[in-house]
N, CA, C and O atoms as a GROMACS GRO file, in nm:
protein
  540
    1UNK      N    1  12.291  11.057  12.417
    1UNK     CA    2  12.226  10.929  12.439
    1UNK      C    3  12.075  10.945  12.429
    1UNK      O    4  12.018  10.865  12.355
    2UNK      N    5  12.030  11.000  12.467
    2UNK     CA    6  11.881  11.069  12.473
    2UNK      C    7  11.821  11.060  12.331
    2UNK      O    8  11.747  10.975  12.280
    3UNK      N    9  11.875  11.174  12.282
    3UNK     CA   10  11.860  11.176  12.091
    3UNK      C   11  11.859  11.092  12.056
    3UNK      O   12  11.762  11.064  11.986
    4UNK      N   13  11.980  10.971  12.082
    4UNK     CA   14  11.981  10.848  12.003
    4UNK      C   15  11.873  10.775  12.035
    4UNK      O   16  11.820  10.717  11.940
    5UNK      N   17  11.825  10.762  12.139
    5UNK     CA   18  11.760  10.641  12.216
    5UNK      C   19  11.620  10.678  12.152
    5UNK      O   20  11.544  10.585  12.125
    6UNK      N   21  11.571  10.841  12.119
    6UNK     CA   22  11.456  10.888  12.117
    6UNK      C   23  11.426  10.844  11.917
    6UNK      O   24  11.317  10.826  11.861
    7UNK      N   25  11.530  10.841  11.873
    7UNK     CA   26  11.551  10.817  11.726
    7UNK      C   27  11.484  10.687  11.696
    7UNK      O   28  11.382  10.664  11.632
    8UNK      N   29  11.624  10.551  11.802
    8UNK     CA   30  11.556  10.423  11.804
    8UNK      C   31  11.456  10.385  11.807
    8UNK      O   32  11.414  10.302  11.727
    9UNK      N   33  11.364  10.457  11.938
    9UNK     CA   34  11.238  10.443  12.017
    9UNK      C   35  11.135  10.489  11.855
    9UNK      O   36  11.039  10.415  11.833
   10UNK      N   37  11.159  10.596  11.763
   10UNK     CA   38  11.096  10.650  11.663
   10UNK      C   39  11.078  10.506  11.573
   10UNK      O   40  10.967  10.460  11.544
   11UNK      N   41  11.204  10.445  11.534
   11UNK     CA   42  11.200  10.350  11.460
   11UNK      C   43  11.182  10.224  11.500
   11UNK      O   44  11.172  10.132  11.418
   12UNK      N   45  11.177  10.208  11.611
   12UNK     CA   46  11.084  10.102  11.648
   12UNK      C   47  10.896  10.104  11.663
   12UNK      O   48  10.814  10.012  11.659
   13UNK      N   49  10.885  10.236  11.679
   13UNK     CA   50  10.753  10.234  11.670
   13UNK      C   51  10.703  10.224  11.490
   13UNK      O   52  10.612  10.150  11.454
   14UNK      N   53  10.766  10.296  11.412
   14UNK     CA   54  10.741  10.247  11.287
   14UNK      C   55  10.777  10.149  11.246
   14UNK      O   56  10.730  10.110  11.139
   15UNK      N   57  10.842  10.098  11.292
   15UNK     CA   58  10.872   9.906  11.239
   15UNK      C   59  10.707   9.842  11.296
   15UNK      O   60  10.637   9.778  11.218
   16UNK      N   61  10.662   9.868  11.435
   16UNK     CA   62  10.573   9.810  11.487
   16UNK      C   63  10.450   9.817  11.435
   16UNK      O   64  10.355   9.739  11.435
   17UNK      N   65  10.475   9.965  11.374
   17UNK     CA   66  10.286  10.002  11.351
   17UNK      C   67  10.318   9.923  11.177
   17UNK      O   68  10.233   9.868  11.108
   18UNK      N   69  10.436   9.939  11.149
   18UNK     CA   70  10.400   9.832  11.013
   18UNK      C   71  10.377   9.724  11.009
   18UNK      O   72  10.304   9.699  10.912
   19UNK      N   73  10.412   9.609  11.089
   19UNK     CA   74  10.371   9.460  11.098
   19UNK      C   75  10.246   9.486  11.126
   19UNK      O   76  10.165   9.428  11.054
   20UNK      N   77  10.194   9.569  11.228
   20UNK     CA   78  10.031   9.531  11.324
   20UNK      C   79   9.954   9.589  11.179
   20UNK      O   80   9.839   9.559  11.148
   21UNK      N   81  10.027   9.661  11.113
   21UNK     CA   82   9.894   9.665  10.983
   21UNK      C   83   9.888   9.582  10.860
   21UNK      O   84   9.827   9.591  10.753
   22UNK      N   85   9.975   9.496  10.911
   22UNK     CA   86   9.968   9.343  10.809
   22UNK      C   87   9.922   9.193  10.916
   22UNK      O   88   9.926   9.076  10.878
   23UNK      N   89   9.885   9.234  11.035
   23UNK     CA   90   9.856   9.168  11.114
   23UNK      C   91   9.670   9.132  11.081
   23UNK      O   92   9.580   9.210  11.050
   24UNK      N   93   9.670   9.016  11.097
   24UNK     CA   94   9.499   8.952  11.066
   24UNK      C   95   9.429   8.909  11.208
   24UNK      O   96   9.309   8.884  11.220
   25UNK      N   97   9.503   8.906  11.290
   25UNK     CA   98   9.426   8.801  11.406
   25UNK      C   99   9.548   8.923  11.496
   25UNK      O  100   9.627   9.013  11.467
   26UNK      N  101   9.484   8.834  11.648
   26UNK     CA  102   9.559   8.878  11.754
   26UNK      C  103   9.644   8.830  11.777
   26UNK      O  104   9.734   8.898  11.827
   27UNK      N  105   9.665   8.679  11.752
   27UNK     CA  106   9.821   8.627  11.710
   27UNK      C  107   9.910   8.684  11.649
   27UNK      O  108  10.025   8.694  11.693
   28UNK      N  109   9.866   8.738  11.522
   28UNK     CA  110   9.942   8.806  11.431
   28UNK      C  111   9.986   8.909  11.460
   28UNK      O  112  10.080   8.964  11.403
   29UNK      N  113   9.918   8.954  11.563
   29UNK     CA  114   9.938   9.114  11.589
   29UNK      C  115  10.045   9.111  11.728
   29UNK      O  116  10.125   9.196  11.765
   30UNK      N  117  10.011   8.980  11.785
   30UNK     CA  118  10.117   8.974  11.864
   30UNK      C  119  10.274   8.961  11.868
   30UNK      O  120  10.362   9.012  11.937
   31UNK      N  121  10.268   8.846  11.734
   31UNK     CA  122  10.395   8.854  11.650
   31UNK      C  123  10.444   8.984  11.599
   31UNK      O  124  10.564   9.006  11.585
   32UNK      N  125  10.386   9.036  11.582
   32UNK     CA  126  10.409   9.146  11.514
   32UNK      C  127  10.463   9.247  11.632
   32UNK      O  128  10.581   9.284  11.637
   33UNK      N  129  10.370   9.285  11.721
   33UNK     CA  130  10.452   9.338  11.820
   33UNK      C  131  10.607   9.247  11.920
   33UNK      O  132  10.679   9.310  11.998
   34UNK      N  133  10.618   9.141  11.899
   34UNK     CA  134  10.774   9.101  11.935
   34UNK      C  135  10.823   9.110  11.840
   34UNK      O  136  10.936   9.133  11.884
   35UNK      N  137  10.843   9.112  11.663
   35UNK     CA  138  10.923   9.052  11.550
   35UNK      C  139  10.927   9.200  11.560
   35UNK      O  140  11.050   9.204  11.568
   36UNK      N  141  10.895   9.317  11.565
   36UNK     CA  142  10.909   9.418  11.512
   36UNK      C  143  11.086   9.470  11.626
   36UNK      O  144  11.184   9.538  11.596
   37UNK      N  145  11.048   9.393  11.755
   37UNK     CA  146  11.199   9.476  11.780
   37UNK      C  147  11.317   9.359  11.722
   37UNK      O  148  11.413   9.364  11.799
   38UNK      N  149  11.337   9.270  11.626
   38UNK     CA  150  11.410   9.227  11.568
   38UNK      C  151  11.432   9.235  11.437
   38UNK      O  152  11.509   9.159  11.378
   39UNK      N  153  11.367   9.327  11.384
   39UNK     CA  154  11.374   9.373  11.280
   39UNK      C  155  11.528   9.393  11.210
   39UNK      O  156  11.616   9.417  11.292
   40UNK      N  157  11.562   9.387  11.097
   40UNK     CA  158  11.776   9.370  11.021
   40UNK      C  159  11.784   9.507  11.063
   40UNK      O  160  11.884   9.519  11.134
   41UNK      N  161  11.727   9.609  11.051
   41UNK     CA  162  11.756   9.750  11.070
   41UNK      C  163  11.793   9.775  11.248
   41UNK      O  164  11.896   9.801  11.311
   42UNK      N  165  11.705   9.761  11.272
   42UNK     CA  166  11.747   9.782  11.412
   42UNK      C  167  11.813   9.654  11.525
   42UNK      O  168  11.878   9.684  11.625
   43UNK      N  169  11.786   9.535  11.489
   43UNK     CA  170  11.892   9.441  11.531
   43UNK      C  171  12.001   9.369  11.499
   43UNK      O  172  12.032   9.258  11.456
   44UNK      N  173  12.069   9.519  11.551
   44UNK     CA  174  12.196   9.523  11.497
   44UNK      C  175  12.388   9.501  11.592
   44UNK      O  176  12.423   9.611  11.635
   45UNK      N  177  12.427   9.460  11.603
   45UNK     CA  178  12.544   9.476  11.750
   45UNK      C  179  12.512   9.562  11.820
   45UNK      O  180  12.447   9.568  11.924
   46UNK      N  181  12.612   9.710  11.688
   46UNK     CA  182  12.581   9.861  11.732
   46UNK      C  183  12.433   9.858  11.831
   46UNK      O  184  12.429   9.845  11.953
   47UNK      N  185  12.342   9.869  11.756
   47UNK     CA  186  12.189   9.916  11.830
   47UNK      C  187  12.205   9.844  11.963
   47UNK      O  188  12.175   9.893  12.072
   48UNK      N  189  12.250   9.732  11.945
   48UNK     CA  190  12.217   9.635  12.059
   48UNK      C  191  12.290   9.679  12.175
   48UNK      O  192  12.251   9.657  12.290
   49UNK      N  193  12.436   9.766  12.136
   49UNK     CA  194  12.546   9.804  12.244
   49UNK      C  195  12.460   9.916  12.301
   49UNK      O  196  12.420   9.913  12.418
   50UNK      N  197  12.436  10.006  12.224
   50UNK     CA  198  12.413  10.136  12.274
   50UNK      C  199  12.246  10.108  12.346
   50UNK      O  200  12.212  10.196  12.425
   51UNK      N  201  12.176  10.029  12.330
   51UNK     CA  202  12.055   9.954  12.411
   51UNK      C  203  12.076   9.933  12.525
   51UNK      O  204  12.009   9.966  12.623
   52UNK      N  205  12.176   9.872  12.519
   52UNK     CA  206  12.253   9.862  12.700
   52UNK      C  207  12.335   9.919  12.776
   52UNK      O  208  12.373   9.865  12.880
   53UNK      N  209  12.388  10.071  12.724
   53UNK     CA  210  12.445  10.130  12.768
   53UNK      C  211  12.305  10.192  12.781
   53UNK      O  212  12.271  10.163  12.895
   54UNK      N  213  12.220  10.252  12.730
   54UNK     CA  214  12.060  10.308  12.813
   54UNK      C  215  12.037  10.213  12.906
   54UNK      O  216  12.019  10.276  13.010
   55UNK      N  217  12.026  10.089  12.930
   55UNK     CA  218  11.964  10.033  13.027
   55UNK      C  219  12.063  10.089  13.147
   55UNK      O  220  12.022  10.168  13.232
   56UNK      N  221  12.153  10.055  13.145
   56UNK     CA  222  12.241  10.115  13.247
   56UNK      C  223  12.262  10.262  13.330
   56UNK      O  224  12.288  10.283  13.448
   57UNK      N  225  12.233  10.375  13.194
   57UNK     CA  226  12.239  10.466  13.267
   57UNK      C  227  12.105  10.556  13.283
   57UNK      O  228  12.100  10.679  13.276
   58UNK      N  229  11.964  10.438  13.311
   58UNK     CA  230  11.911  10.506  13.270
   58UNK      C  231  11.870  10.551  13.432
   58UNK      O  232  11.828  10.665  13.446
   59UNK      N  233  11.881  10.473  13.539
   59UNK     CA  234  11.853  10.478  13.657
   59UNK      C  235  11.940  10.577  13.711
   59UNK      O  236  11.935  10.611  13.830
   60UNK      N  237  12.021  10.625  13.627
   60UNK     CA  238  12.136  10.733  13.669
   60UNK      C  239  12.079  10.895  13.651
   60UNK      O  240  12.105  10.987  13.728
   61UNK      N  241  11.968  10.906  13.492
   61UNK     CA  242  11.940  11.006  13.445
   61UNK      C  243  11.817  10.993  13.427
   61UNK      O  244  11.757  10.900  13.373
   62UNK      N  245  11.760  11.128  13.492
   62UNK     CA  246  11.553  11.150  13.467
   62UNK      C  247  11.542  11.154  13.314
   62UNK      O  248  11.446  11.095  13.265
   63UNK      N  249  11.622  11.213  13.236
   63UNK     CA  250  11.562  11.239  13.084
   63UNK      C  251  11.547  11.056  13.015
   63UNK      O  252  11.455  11.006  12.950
   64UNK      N  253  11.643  11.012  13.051
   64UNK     CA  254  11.681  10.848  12.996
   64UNK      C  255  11.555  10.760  13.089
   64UNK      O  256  11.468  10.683  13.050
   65UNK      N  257  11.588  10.805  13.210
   65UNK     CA  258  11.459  10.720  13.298
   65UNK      C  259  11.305  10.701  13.258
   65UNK      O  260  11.222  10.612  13.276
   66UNK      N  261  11.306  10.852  13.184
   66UNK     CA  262  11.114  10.881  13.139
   66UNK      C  263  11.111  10.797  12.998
   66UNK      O  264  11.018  10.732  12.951
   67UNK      N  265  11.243  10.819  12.945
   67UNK     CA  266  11.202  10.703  12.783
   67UNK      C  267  11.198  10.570  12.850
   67UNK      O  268  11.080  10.536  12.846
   68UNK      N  269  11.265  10.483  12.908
   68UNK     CA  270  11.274  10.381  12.956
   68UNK      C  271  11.136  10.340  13.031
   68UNK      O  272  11.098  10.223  13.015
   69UNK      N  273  11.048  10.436  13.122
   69UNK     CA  274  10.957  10.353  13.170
   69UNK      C  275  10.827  10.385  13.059
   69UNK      O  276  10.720  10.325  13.066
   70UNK      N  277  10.857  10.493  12.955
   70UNK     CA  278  10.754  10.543  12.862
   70UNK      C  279  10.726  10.363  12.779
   70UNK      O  280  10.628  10.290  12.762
   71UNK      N  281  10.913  10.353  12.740
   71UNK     CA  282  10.875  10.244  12.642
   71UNK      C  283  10.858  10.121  12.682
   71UNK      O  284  10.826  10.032  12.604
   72UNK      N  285  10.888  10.092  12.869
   72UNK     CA  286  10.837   9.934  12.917
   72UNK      C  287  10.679   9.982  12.943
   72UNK      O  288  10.599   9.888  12.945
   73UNK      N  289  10.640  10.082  12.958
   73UNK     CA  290  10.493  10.111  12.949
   73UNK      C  291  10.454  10.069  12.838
   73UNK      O  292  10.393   9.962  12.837
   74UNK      N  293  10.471  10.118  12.749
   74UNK     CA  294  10.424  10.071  12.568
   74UNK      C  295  10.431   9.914  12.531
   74UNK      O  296  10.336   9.844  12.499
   75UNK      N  297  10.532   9.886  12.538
   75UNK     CA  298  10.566   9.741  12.561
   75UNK      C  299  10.451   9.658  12.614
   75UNK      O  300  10.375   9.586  12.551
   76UNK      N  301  10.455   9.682  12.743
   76UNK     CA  302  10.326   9.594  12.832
   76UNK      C  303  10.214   9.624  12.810
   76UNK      O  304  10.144   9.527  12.780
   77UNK      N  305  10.132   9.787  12.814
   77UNK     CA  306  10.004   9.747  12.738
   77UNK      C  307   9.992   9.726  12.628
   77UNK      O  308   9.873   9.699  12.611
   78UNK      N  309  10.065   9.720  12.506
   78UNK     CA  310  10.067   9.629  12.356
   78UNK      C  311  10.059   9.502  12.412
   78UNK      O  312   9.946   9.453  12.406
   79UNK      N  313  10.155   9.426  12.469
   79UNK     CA  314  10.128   9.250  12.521
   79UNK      C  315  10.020   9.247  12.580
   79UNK      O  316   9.947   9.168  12.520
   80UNK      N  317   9.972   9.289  12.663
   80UNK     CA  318   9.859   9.280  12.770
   80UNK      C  319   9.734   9.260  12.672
   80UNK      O  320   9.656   9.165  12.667
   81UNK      N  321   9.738   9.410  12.571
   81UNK     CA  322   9.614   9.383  12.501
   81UNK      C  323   9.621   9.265  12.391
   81UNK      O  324   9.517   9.202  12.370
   82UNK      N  325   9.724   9.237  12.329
   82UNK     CA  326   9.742   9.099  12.242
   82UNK      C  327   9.712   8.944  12.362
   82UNK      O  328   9.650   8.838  12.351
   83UNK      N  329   9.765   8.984  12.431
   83UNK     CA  330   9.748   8.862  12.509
   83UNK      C  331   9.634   8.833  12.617
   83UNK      O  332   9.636   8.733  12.689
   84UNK      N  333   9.525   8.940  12.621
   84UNK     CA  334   9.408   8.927  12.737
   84UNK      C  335   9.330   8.901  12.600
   84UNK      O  336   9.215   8.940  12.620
   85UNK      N  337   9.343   8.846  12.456
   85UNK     CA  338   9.274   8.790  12.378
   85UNK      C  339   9.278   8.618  12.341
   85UNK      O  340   9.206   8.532  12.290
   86UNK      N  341   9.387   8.630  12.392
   86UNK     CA  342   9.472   8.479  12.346
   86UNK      C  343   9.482   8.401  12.470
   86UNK      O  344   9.507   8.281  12.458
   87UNK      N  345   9.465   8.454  12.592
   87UNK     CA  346   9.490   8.370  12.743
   87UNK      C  347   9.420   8.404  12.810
   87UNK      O  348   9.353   8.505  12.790
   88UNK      N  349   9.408   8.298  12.960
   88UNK     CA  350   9.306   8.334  13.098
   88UNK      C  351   9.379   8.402  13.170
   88UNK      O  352   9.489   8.379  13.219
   89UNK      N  353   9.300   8.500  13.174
   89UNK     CA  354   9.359   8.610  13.272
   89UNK      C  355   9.458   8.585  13.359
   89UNK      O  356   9.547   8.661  13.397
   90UNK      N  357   9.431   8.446  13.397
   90UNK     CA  358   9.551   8.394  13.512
   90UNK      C  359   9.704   8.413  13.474
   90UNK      O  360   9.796   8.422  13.556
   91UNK      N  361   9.718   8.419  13.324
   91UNK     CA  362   9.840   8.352  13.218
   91UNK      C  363   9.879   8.476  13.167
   91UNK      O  364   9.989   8.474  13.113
   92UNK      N  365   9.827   8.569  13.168
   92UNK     CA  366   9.823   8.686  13.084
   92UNK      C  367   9.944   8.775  13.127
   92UNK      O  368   9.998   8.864  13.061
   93UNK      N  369   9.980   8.721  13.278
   93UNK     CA  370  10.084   8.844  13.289
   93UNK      C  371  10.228   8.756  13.273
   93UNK      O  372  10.340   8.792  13.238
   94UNK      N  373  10.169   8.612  13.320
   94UNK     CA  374  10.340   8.538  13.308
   94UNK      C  375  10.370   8.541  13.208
   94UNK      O  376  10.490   8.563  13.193
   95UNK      N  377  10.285   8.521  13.074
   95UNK     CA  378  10.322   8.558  12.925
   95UNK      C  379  10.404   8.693  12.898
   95UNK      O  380  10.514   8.702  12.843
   96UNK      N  381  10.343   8.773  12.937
   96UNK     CA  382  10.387   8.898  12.881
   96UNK      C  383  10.493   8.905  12.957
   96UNK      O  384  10.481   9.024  12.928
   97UNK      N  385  10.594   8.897  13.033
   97UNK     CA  386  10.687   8.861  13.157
   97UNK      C  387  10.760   8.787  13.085
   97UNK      O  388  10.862   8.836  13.037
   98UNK      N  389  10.725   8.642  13.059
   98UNK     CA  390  10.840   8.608  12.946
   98UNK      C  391  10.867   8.637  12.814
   98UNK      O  392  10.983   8.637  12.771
   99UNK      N  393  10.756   8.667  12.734
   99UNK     CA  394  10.826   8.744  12.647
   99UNK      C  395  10.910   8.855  12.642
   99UNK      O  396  11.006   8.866  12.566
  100UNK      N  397  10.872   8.944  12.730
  100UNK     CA  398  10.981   9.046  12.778
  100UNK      C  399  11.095   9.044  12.796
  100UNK      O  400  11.182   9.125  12.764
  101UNK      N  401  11.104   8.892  12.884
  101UNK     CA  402  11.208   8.809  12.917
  101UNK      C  403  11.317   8.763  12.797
  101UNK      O  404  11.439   8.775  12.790
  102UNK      N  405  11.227   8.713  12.715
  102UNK     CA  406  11.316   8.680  12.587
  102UNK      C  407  11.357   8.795  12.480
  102UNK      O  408  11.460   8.800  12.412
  103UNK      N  409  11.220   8.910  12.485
  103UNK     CA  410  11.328   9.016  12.390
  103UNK      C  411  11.458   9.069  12.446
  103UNK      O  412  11.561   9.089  12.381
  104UNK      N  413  11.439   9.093  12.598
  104UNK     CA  414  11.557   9.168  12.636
  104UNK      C  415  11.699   9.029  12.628
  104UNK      O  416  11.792   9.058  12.554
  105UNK      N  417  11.707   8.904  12.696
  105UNK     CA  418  11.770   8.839  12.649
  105UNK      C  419  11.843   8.852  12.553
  105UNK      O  420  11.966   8.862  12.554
  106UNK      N  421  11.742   8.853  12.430
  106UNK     CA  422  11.805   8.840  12.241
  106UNK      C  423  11.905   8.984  12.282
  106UNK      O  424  12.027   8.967  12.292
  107UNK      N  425  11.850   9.108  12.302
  107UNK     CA  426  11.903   9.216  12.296
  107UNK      C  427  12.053   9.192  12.350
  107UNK      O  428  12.155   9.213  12.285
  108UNK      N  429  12.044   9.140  12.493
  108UNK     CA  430  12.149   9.138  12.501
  108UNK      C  431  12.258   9.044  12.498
  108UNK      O  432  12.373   9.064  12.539
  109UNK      N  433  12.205   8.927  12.440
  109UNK     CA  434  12.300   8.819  12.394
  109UNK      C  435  12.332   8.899  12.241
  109UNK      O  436  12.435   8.849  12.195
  110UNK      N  437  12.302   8.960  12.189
  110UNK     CA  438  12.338   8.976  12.059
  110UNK      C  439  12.419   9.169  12.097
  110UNK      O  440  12.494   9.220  12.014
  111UNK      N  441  12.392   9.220  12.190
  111UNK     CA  442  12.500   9.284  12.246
  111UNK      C  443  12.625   9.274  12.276
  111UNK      O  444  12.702   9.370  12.266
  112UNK      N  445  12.669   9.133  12.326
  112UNK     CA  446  12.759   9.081  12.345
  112UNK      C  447  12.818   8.970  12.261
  112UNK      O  448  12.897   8.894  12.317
  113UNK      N  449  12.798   8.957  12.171
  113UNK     CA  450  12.824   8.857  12.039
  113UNK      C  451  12.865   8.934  11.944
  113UNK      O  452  12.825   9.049  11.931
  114UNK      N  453  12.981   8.860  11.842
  114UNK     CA  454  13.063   8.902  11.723
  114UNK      C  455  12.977   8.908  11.641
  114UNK      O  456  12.965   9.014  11.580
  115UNK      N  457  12.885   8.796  11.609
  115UNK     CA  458  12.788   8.790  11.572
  115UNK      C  459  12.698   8.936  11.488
  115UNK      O  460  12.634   9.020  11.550
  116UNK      N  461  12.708   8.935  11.407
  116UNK     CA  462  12.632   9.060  11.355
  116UNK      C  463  12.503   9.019  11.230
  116UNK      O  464  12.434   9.113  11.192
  117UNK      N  465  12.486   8.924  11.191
  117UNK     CA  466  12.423   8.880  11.099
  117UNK      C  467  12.252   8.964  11.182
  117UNK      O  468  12.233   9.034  11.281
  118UNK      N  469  12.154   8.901  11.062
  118UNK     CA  470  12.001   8.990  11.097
  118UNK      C  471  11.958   8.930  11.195
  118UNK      O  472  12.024   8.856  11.268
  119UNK      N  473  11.846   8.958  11.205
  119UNK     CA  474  11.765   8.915  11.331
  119UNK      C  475  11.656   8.794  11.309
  119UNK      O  476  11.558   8.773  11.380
  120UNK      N  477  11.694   8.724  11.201
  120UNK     CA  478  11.594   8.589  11.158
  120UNK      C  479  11.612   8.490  11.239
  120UNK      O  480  11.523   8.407  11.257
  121UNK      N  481  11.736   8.483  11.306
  121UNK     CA  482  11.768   8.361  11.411
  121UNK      C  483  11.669   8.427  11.525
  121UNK      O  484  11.581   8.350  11.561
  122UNK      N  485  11.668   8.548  11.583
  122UNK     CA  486  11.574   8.610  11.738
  122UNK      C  487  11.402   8.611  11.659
  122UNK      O  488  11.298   8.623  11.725
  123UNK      N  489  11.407   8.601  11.555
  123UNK     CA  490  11.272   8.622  11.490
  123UNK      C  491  11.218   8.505  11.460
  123UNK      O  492  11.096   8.512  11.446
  124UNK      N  493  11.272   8.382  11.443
  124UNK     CA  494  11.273   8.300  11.458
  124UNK      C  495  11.214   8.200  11.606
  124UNK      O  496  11.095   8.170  11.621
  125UNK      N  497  11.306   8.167  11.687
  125UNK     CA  498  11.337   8.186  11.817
  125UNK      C  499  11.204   8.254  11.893
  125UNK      O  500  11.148   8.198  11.987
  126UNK      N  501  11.162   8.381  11.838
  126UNK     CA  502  11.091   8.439  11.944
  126UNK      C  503  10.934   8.414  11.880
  126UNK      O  504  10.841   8.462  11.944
  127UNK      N  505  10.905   8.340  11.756
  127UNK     CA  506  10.792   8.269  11.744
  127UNK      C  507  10.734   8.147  11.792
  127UNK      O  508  10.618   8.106  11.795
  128UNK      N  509  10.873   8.088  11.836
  128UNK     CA  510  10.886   7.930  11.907
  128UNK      C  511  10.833   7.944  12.025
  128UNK      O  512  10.754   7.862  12.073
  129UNK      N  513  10.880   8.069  12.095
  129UNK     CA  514  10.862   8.128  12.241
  129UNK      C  515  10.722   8.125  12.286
  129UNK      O  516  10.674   8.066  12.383
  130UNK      N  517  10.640   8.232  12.161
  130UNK     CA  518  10.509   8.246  12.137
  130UNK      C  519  10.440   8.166  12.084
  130UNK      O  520  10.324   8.202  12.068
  131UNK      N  521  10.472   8.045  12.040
  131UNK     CA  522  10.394   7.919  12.023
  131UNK      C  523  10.410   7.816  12.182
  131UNK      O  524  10.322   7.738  12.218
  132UNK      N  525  10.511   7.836  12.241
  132UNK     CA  526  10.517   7.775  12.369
  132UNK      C  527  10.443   7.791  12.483
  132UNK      O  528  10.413   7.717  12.577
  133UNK      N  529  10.420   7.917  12.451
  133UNK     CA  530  10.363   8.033  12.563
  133UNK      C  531  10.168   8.039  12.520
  133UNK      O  532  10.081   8.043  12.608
  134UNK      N  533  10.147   8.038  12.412
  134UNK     CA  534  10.029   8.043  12.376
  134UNK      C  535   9.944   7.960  12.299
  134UNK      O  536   9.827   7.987  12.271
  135UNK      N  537  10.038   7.806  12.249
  135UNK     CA  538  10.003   7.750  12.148
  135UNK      C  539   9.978   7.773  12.042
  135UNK      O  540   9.944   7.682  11.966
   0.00000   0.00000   0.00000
């Protein structure tokens, strides 16, 4: 589980650092950091099952525990810094809180769905989020 998770975690960071270098603005870059974990490659059932079998055991195991708070670490200061550009400080953390909110959601509604098609419906969806959230 480890290996796998450390593989994912690999290819999500290269999905990410590729949008943020087609990114123009801090909007863009913000999109870019949510669209990148919905990416067809990695939002996938499979990915999505074995995503939540880490969430689960990760409070069980130190090796699974240190990727897990490594990558909600990464996660939040990427939003924080996209979003202490775009909002008043006041807003800055409920934003990043719901978006969080909605990737893990997608993750795991599409964990639990027959559903296997790409991730244009959560990529979709999670620009609506970020136009709601930030105008």
């Amino acid at each position: 589980m480890e290996a796998t998770m450390r593989r994912f975690l690999a290819a999500l960071k290269r999905e990410t650092l590729e949008r943020l270098s087609k990114a123009q603005d801090h909007r863009a870059r913000l999109s870019a950091l949510i669209l990148a974990n919905f990416s067809d490659t990695l939002f996938t059932g499979e990915t999505c099952n074995v995503w939540m079998q880490f969430w689960a055991y990760a409070p069980y195991s130190k090796p699974l525990a240190r990727l897990q708070r490594i990558n909600r670490s990464r996660v939040r200061t990427n939003l924080n810094a996209e979003l202490g550009q775009l909002l008043p400080p006041d807003q800055k953390d409920t934003a990043r809180r719901a978006l969080q909110a909605y990737m893990d959601g997608a993750w795991l509604r599409k964990a639990h769905s027959a559903d296997d098609s790409g991730g244009e419906t959560a990529r979709q969806e999670a620009e609506r989020v970020i136009t709601m959230l930030i105008g």
